[in-house]
C-alpha positions in Angstrom: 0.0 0.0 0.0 2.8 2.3 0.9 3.9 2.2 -2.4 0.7 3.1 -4.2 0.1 5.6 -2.0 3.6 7.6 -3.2 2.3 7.3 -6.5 1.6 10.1 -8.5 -1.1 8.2 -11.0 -2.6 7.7 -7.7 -3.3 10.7 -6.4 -4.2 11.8 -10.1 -6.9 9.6 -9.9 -8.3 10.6 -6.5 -8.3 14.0 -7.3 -10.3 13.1 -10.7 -13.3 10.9 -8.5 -13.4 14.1 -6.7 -13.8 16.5 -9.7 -15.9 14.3 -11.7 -18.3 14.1 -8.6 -18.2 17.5 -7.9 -19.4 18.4 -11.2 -21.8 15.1 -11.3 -24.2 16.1 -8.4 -23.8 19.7 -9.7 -25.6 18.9 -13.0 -27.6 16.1 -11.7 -29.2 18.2 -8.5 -29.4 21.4 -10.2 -31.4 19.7 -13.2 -33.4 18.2 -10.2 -34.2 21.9 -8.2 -34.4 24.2 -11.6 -38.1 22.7 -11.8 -39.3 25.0 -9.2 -37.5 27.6 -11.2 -40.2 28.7 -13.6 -40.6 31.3 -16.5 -42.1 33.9 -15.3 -44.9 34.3 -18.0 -45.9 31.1 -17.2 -48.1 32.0 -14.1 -50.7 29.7 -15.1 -48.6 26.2 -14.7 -47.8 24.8 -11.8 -44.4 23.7 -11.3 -43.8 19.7 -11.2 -40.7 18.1 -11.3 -40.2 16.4 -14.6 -38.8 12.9 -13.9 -37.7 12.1 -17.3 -35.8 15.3 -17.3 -34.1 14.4 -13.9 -33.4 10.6 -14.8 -32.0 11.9 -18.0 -30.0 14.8 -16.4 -27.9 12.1 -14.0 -27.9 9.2 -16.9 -25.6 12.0 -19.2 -23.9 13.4 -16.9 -22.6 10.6 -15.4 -22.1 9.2 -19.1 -20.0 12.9 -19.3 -18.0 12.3 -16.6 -17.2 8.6 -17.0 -15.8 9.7 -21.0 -13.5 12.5 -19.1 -12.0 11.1 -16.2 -12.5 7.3 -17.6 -8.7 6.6 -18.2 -7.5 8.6 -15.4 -9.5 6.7 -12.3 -11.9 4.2 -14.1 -15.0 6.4 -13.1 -16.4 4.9 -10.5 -18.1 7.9 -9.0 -20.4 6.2 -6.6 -19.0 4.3 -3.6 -21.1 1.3 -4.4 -19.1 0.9 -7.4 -15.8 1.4 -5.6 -17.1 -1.3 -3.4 -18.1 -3.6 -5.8 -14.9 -3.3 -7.9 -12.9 -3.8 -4.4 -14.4 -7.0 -3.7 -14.2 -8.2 -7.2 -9.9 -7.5 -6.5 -9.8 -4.8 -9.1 -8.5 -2.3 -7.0 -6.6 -2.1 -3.2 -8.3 -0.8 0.2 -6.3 2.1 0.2 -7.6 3.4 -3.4 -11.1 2.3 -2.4 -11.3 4.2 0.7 -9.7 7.1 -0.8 -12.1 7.1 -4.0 -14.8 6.7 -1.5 -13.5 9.8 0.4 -12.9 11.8 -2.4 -16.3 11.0 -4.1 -17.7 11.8 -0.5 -16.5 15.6 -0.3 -17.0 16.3 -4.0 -20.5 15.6 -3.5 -20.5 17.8 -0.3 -18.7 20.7 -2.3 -21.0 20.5 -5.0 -24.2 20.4 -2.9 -23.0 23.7 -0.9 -22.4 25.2 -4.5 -25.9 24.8 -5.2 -27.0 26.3 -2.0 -26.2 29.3 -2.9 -27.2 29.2 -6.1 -30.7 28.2 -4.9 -31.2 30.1 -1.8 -34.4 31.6 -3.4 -36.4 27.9 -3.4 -38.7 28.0 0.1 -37.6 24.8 2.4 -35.1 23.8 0.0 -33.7 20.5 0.8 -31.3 20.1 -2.4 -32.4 16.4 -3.4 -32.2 15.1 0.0 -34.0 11.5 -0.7 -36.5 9.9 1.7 -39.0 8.0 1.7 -42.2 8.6 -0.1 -45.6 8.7 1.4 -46.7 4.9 1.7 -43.3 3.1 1.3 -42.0 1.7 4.1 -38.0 1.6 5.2 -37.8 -2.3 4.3 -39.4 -1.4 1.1 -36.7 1.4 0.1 -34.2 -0.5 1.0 -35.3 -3.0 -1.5 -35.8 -1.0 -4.1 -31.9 0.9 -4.0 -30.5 -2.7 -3.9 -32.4 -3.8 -6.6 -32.0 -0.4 -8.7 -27.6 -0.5 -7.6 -27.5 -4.2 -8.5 -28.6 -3.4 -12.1 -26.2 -0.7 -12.5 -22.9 -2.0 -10.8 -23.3 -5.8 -12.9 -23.5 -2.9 -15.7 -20.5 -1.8 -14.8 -18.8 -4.7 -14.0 -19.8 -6.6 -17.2 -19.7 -4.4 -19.7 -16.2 -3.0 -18.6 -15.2 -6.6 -18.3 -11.3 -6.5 -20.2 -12.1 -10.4 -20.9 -14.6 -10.0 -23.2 -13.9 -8.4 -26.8 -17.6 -8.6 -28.0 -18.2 -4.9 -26.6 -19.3 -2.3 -29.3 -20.7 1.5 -28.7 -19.8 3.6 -25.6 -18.9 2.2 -22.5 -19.7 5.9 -20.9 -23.4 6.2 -22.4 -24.5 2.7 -21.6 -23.4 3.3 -18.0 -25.4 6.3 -17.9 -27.9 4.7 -19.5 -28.4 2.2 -16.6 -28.1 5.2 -13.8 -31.2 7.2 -15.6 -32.9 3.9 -15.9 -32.4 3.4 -11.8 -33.9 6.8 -11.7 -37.2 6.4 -13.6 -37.4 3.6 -11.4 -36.6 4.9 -8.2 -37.6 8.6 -8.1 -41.5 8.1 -7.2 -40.6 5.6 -4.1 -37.2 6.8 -2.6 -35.9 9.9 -4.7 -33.4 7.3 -6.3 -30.6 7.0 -3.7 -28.3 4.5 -5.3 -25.2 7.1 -5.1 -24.5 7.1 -1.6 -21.8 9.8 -2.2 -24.5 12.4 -3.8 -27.3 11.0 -0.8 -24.3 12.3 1.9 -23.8 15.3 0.2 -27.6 16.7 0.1 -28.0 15.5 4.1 -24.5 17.0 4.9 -25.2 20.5 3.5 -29.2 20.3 4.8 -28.1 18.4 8.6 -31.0 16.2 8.1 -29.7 12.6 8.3 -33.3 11.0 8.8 -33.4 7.3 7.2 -30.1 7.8 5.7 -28.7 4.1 6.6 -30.5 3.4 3.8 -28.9 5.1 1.1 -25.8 3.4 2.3 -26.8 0.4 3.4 -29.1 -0.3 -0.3 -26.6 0.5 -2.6 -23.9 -1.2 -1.0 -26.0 -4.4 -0.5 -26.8 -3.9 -4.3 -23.1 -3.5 -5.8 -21.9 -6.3 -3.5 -23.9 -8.9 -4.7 -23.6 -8.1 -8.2 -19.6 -7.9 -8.1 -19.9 -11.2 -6.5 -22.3 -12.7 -8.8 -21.1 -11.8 -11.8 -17.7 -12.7 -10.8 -18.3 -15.9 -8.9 -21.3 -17.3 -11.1 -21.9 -15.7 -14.4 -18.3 -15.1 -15.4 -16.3 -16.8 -12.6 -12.3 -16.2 -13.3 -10.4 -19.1 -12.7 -7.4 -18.1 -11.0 -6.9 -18.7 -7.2 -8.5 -16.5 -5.1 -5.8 -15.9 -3.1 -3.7 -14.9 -5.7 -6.3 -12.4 -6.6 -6.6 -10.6 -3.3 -3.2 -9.9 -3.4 -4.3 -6.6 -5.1 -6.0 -5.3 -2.1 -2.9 -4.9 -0.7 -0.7 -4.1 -3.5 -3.1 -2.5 -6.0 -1.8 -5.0 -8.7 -4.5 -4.9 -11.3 -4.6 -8.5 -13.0 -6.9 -9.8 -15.3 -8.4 -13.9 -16.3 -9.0 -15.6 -19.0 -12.9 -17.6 -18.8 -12.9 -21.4 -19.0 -8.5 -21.4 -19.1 -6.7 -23.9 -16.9 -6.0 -22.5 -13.3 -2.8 -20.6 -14.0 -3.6 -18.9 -17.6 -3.9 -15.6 -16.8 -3.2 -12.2 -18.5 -1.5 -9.5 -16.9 -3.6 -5.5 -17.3 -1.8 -2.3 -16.4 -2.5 -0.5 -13.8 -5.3 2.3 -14.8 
């Protein structure tokens, strides 16, 4: 780890997760508040958040971000990510809890940002999620696991370096699964499967009610997809202790499917 963390591709790549996420829950909450922000001619409409818009508005950007900071940190922008490319040995502890970190207080910057630029909206919680009327905490829960569990075997598959049948944009079909969480989620829990851009919102408002479960859902979710996909649908073959080795020295390595036990094919570092 020590040696990592003297690396300057490593800090490079911190400081991108925090960028990228700064910028990320910039777009994606202020797409999300400028609803209440209406033209001024238009006395007669009342102003309703457009969920399309919104699920749209975090699908791109994070499609944005992943295409900009992609080869610099990988893009993981969401801890739940992080976490499940840590348990699927991609990357070490010490990059996981400092992408996690990093994502953490970009979020945090970014919702304070929009604070100010907001301050006119009455009660304005900038995107905290909750619960909506009728839907209990066991059913929340439920739904971020299920909506993060579609996104992170996303991730994890289709950035797969095994597989050479991948066409099109990594970046947009990414985002593509993060604005399909949100049409999904939006109505029951305000779609909470970034925990990152949940912290940030109930950091910068102080109101931390039910907010185990934005942390709790999505990490449930991403964990059992990482381990799923990589222990049943495309189990590597290698030795498992050979592959945690990269949790402590952030040795990338990649597998070949259906090879003998020690075919393997070495990746760089990203």
């Amino acid at each position: 780890m020590a040696s990592e963390f003297k690396k300057k591709a490593f800090w490079r790549a911190v400081v991108a997760e925090f960028v990228a996420m700064s910028i990320f829950v910039f777009i994606s909450i202020g797409a999300a508040l400028g609803f209440k922000f209406q033209p001024v001619s238009n006395q007669t409409a009342v102003p309703t958040q457009d969920v399309v818009k919104v699920s749209l508005a975090f699908g791109l950007a994070i499609a944005t971000m992943a295409q900009s900071v992609g080869h610099i940190s990988g893009a993981h922008l969401n801890p739940a990510v992080t976490f499940g490319c840590l348990l699927s040995c991609q990357i070490s502890i010490l990059k996981a809890v400092m992408y996690i970190i990093a994502q953490c207080l970009g979020a945090v910057v970014a919702t304070a940002i929009l604070s100010g630029v907001t301050t006119t909206i009455p009660s304005n919680t900038l995107g905290l999620n909750g619960l909506s009327d009728g839907v209990s905490a066991g059913q929340g829960l439920g739904v971020e696991i299920i909506v993060t569990f579609q996104l992170v075997l996303c991730v994890v598959a289709i950035t797969d370096r095994r597989r050479n049948d991948v066409s099109g944009s990594i970046p947009l079909a990414i985002g593509l699964s993060v604005a399909l969480g949100h049409l999904i989620a939006i109505d029951y829990t305000g779609c909470g499967m970034n925990p990152a851009r949940s912290f940030g919102s109930a950091v910068v408002t102080g109101i931390f009610t039910q907010h185990w479960i934005f942390w709790v859902g999505p990490m449930i979710g991403g964990a059992a997809a990482s381990i799923i996909y990589d222990f049943i649908l495309a189990p590597r073959t290698s030795d498992l202790r050979d592959r945690i080795k990269v949790w402590t020295n952030g040795q990338v390595e990649e597998y070949e499917l259906d090879a003998d036990d020690h075919a393997r094919v070495e990746m760089k570092p990203k």
